[in-house]
C-alpha positions as CSV (number, residue, x, y, z in Angstrom):
1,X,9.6,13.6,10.2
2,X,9.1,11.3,7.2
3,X,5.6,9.7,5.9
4,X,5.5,6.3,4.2
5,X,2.3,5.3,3.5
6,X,1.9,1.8,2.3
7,X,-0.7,-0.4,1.6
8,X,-1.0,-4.7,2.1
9,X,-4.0,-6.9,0.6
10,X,-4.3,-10.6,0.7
11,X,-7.4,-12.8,-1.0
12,X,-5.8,-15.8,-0.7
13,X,-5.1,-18.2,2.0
14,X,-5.4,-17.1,5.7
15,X,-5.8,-13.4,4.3
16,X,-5.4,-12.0,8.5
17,X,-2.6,-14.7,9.1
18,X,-0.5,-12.8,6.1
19,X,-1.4,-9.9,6.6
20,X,-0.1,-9.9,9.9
21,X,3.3,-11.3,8.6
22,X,3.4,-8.5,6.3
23,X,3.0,-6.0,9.2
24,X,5.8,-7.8,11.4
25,X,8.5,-7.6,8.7
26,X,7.9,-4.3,7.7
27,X,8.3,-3.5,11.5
28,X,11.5,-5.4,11.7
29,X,12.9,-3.4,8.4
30,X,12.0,0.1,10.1
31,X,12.5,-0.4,13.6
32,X,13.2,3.0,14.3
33,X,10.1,4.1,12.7
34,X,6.6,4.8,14.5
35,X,4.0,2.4,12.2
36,X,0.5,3.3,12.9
37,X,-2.1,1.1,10.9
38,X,-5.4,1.6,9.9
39,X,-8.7,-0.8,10.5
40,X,-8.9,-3.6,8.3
41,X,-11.0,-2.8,4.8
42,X,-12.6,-6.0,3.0
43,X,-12.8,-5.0,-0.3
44,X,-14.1,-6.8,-3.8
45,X,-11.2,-7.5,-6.0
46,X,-10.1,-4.4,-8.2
47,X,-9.1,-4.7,-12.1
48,X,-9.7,-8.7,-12.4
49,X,-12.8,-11.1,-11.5
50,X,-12.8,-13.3,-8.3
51,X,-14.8,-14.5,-5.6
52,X,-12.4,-14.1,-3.4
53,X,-12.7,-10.9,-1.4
54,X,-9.4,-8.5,0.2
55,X,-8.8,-7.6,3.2
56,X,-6.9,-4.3,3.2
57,X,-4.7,-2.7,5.3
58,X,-3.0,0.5,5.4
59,X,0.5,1.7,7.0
60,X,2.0,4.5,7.7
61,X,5.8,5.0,9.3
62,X,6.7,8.1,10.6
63,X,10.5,8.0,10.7
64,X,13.2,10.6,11.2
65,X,15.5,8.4,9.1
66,X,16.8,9.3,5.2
67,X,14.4,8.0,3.1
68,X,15.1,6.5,-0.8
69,X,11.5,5.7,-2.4
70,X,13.7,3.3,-4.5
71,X,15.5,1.2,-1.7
72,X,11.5,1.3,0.3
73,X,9.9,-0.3,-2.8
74,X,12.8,-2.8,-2.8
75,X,12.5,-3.8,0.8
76,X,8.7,-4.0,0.2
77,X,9.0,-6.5,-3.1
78,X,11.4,-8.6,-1.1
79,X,8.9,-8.6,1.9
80,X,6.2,-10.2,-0.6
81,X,8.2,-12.4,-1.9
82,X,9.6,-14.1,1.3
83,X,5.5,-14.3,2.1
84,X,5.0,-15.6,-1.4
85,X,6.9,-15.6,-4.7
86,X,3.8,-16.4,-6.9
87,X,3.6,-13.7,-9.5
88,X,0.3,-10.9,-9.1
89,X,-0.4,-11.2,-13.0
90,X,-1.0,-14.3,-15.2
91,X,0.8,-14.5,-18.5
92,X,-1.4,-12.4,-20.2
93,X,-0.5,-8.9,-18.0
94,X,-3.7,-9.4,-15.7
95,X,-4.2,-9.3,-11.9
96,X,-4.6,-12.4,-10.4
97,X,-5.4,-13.7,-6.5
98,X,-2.7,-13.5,-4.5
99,X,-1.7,-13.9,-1.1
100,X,0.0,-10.8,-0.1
101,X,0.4,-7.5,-2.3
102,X,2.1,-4.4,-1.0
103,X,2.1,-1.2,-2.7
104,X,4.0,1.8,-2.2
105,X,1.7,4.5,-2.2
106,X,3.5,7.8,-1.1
107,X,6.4,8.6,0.8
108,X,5.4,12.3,2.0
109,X,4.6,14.3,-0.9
110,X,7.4,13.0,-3.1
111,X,6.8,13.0,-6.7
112,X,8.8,10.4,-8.5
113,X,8.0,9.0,-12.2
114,X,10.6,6.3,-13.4
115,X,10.1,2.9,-14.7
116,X,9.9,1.4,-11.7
117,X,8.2,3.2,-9.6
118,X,5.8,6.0,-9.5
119,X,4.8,8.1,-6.8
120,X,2.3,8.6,-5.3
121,X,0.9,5.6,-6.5
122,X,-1.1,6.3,-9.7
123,X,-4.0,4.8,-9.7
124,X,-4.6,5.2,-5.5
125,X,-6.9,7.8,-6.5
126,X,-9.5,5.1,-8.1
127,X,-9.3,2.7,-5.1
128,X,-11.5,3.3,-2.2
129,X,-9.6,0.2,0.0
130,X,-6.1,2.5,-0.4
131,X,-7.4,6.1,-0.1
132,X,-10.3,5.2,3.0
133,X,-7.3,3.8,5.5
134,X,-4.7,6.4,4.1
135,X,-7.4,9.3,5.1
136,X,-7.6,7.7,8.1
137,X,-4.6,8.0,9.4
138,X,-3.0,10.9,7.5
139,X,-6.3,13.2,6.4
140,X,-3.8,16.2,5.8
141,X,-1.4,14.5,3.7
142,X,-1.3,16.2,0.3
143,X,-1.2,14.6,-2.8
144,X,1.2,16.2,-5.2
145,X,-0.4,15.5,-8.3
146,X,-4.0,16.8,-7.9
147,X,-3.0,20.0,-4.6
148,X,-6.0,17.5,-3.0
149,X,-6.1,15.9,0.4
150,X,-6.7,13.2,1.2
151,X,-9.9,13.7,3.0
152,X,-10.9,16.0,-0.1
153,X,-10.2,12.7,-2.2
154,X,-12.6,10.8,-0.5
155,X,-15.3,12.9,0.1
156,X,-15.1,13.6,-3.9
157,X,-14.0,10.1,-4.7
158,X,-16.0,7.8,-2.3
């Protein structure tokens, strides 16, 4: 059995509303797949400045099924894009609000480093609104790159 953890933010617009859209299409792309989610995480924005707080939600799918990290993040990119094509960074390279983001975070303990995508997700380690709901519903997972799980990333991080 294959683990995909994922994780979907929204500060902009009906954040729940979106987030909820988020949840049903990624359903609908992995039917086969069990998708547990964790409890909602309201979380300050994280690398920019905004008064507009996230609400965070992590996934996981437990599937049976091949799995290609690439063709996931794909799926996932088009999934935010049908909720909103609005970019996530303004000219200049920095975050932004935005009304959906979902981020790949770490298909079991696959390593993968290419230009597009990296895995698990590098900077997960530094953001208490991905690693809280991922401990939560996976606290054995292991992360590859530090031999950590993730409840001993919490208790150390957060």
């Amino acid at each position: 059995m294959h683990r995909i953890h994922i994780n979907l933010g929204s500060n902009q617009g009906d954040r729940l509303t979106l987030i909820e859209s988020a949840v049903a299409l990624i359903s609908q792309q992995w039917p086969e797949a069990r998708l547990r989610r964790s409890d909602l995480f309201e979380s300050e924005p994280w690398g920019f400045e905004s008064d507009n707080p996230f609400i965070n939600l992590g996934l996981m799918l437990e599937t049976a099924g091949d799995v290609d990290p690439v063709d996931i993040l794909h799926r996932l990119q088009a999934i935010e894009r049908d909720i909103s094509p609005a970019p996530h960074r303004d000219s200049g390279g920095k975050y932004i609000d935005r009304k959906i983001d979902i981020d790949l975070i770490a298909v079991d303990s696959l390593t993968v480093d290419t230009p597009e995508l990296t895995l698990p997700h590098p900077r997960m380690r530094r953001r208490d609104f991905v690693m809280i709901p991922l401990y939560s519903l996976d606290p054995t997972w292991v992360d590859p790159v530090t031999g950590m799980t993730a409840e001993e990333i919490v208790r150390k991080e957060f």
